[in-house]
VEXVO-170500 format. One record per residue (C-alpha): residue number from 1; x, y, z. Coordinates in Angstrom, 1 decimal. Layout:
% residues N
NUM, X, Y, Z .
...
This chain:
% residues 253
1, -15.3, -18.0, -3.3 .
2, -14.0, -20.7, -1.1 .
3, -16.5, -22.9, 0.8 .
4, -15.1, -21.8, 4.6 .
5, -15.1, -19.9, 6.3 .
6, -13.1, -15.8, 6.6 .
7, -11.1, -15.4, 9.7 .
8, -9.3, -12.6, 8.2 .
9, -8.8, -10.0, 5.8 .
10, -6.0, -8.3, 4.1 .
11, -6.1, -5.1, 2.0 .
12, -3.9, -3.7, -0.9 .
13, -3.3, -0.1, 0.1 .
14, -3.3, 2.6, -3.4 .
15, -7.1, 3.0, -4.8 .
16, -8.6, 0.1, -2.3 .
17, -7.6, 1.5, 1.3 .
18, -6.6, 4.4, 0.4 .
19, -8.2, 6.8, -3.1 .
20, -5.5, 8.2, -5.3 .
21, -7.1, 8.5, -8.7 .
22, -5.4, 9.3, -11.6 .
23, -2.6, 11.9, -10.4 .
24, -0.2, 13.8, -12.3 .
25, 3.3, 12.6, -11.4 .
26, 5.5, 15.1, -11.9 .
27, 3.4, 17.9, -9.8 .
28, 3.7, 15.4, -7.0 .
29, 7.5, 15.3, -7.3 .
30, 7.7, 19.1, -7.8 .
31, 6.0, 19.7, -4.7 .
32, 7.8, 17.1, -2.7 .
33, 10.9, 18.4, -4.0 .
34, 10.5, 21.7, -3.7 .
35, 9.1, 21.0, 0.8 .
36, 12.2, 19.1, 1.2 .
37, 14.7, 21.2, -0.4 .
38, 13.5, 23.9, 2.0 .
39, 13.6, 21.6, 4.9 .
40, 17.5, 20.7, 4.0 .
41, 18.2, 24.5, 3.6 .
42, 17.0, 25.3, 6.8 .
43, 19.3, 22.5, 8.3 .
44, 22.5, 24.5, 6.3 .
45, 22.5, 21.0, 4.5 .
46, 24.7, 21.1, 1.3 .
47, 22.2, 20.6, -1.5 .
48, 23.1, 23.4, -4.0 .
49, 20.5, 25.2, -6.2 .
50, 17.3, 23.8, -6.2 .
51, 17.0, 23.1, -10.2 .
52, 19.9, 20.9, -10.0 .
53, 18.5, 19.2, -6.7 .
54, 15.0, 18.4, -8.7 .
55, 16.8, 17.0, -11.8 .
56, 19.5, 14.5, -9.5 .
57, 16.5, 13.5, -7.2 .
58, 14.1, 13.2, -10.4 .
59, 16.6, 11.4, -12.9 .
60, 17.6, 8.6, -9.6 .
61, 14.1, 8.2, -9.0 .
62, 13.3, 7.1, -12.3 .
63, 16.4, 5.1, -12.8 .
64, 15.8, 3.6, -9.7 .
65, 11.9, 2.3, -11.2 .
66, 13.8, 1.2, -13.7 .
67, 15.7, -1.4, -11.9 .
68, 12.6, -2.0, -9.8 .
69, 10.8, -3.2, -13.2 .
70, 13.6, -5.1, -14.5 .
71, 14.1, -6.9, -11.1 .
72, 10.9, -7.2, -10.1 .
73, 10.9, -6.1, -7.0 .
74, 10.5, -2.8, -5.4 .
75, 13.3, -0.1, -3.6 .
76, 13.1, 1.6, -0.4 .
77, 12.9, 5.2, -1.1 .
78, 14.3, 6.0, 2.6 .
79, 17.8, 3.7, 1.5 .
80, 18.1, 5.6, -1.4 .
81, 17.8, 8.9, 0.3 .
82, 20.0, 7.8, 2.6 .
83, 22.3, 6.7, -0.1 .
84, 22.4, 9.7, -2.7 .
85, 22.0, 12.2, 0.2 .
86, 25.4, 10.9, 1.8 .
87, 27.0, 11.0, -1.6 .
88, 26.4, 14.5, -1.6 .
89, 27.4, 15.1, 1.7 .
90, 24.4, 15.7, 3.8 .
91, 24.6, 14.9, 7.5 .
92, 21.3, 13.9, 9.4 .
93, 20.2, 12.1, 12.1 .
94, 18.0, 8.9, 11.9 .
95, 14.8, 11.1, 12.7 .
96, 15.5, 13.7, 10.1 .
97, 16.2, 10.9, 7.1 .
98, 12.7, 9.5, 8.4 .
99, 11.3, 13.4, 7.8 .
100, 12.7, 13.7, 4.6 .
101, 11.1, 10.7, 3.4 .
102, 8.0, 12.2, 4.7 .
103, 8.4, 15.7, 3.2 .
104, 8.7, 13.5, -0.4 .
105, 5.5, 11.6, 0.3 .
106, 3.2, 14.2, 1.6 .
107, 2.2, 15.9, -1.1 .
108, 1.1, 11.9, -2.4 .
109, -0.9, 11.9, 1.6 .
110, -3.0, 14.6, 0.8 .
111, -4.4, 13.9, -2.2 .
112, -5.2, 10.3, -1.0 .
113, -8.8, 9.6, 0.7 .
114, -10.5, 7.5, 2.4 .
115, -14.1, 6.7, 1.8 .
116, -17.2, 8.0, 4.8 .
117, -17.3, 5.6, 7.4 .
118, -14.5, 3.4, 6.8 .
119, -13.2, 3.8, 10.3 .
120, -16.7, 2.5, 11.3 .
121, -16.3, -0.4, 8.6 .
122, -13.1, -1.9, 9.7 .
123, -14.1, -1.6, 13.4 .
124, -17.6, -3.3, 12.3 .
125, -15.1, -6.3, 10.9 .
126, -12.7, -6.4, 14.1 .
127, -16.2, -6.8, 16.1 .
128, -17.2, -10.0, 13.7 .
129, -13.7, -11.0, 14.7 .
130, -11.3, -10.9, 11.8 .
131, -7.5, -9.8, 11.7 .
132, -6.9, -7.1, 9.3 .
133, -3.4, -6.0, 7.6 .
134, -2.0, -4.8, 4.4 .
135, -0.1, -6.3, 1.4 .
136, 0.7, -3.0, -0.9 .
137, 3.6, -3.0, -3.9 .
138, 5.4, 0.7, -2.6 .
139, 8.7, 2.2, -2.6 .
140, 7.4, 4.6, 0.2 .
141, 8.9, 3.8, 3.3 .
142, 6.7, 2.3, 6.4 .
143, 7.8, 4.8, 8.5 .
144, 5.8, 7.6, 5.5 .
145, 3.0, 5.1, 5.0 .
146, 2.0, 5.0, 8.9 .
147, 2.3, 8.9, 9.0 .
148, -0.2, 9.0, 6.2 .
149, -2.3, 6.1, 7.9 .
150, -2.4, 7.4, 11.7 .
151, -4.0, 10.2, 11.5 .
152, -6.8, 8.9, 9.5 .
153, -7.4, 6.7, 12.2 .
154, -6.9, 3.7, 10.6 .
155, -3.0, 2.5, 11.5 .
156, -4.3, 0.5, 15.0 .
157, -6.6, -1.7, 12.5 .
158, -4.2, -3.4, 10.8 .
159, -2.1, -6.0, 13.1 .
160, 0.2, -7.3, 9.7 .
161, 1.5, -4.3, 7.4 .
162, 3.7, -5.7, 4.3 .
163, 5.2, -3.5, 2.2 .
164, 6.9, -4.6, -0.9 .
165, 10.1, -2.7, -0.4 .
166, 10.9, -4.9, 2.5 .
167, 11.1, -8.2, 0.8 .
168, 12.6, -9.3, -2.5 .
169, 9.4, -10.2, -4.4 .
170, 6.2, -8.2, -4.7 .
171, 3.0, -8.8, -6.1 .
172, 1.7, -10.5, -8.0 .
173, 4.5, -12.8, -6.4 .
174, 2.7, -15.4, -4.6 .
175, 5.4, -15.4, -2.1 .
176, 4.3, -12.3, -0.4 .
177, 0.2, -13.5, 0.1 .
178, 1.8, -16.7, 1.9 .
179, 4.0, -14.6, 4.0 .
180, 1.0, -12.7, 4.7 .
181, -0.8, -15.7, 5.0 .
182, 1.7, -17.1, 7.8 .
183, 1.9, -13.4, 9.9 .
184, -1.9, -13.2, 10.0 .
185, -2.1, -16.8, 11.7 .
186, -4.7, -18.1, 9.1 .
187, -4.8, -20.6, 6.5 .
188, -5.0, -19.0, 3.1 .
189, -8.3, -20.7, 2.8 .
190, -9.4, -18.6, 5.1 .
191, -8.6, -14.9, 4.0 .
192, -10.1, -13.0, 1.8 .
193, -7.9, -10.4, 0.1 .
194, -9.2, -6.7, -0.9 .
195, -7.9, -5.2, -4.0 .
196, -8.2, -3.0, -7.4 .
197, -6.0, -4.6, -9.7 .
198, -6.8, -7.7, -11.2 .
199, -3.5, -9.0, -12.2 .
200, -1.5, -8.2, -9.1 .
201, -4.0, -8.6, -6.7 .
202, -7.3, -10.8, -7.4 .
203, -5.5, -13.8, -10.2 .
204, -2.3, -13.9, -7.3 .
205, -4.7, -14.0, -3.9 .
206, -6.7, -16.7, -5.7 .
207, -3.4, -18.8, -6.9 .
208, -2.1, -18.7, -3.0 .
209, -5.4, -20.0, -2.2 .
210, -7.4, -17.3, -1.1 .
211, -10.7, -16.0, -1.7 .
212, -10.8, -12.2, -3.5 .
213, -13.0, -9.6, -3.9 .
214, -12.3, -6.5, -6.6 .
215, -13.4, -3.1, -5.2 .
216, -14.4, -1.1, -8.1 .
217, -12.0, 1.8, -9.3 .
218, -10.7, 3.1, -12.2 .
219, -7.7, 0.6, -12.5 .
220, -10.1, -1.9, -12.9 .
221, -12.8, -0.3, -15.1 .
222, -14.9, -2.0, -18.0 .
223, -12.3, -5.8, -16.8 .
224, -13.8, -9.1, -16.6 .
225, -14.0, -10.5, -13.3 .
226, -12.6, -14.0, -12.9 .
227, -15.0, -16.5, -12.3 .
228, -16.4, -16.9, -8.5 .
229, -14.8, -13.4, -7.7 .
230, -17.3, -10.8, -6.3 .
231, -16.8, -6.9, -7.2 .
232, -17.8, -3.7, -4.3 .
233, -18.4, -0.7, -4.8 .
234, -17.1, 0.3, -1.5 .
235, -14.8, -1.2, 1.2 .
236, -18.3, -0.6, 3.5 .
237, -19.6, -3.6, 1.7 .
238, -17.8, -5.9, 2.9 .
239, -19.3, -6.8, 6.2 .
240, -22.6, -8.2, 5.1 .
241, -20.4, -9.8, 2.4 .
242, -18.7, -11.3, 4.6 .
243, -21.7, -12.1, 7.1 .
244, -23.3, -13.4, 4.2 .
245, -20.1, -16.0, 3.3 .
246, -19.2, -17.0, 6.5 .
247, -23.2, -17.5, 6.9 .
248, -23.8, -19.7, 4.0 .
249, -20.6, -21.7, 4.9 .
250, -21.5, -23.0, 7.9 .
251, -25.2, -23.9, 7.2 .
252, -23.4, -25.6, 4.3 .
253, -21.3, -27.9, 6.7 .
């Protein structure tokens, strides 16, 4: 950890925010494919027999990740419903592109959790003062993400929200903790970034200059912590961890 003191703190989003565990992919798709093929139907949209709808929207997804990995950077998923959908003909308004996008992520929404008390957490941190946001690798659109976020009470927290698709880098780019960095209004010496995976989040936070902390999950299980990073069990944790840095620092001075 940095000798200075935390002004503010940013979060990755999937198993550190937000709890996915290990899900099963294609179930996800199915059921997101199967809500918004119903929803187009009921619009007299053009989108032909479901099995063929599932295997276009399955094989473009997948090619799509492709590209992503090669590239190195991530896709929206709203653009390229917007794209394949208007190759096929469908018709919808800038609302209903935004639902559709939703009706694909959803089934994703309610498997994640949250942890007890974390509304009570990141309030406990905006009392001590700090600016919250998010730095998360996705394809889901902001628009989807926020839908999943709101009602969980958690959306108002987080003044800075970067999502990968929207830039053309993602992590463990360093590019995108500075950018982060620079929205927040603090020096990267003076955030400390919140994630599960140790190659795209805690090795990249510390390269940009920031302090990290590893919350425990099972992308991280049985891994070496770098030296001077500090693992929680829980995102609750990190108050008196951060009482307790900010505390030493300035007797320290």
């Amino acid at each position: 950890m940095h000798n200075t003191q935390i002004k503010a703190v940013l979060f990755d989003l999937g198993e550190t925010l937000l709890d996915f565990g290990r899900i099963k992919p294609v179930e996800v798709f199915a059921a997101g494919a199967k809500s918004s093929y119903d929803y187009l139907k009921s619009l007299n949209q053009p989108v032909g027999g479901f099995k063929l709808y599932f295997w276009r929207n399955l094989l473009n997804l997948r090619m799509q990740r492709c590209i992503s990995w090669f590239k190195r950077r991530d896709f929206d998923a709203l653009a390229l419903l917007k794209r394949v959908g208007t190759k096929k003909g469908l018709r919808l308004s800038a609302e209903q592109w935004q639902y559709l996008a939703w009706l694909w992520y959803e089934p994703l929404s309610k498997i994640g959790r949250t942890e007890p008390q974390m509304k009570e957490t990141l309030a406990a941190l905006k009392e001590y003062g700090l600016k919250l946001g998010i730095v998360s690798n996705t394809f889901g659109h902001g628009t989807s993400l926020e839908k999943h976020l709101e009602p969980l009470g958690l959306l108002d927290f987080f003044t800075v929200r970067l999502y990968s698709y929207q830039f053309a880098f993602r992590k463990p780019d360093i590019r995108i903790f500075s950018l982060a960095a620079q929205r927040i209004g603090h020096a990267p010496r003076n955030i400390l970034y919140v994630g599960d995976r140790i190659d795209k989040d805690i090795k990249p936070a510390i390269k940009s200059g920031m302090s990290a902390v590893l919350k425990a999950a099972y992308t991280n299980s049985g891994r070496k912590l770098p030296p001077g990073v500090r693992r929680i069990a829980r995102i609750s944790d990190l108050p008196g961890l951060i009482q307790k840095i900010n505390t030493q620092t300035a007797h320290s001075i």
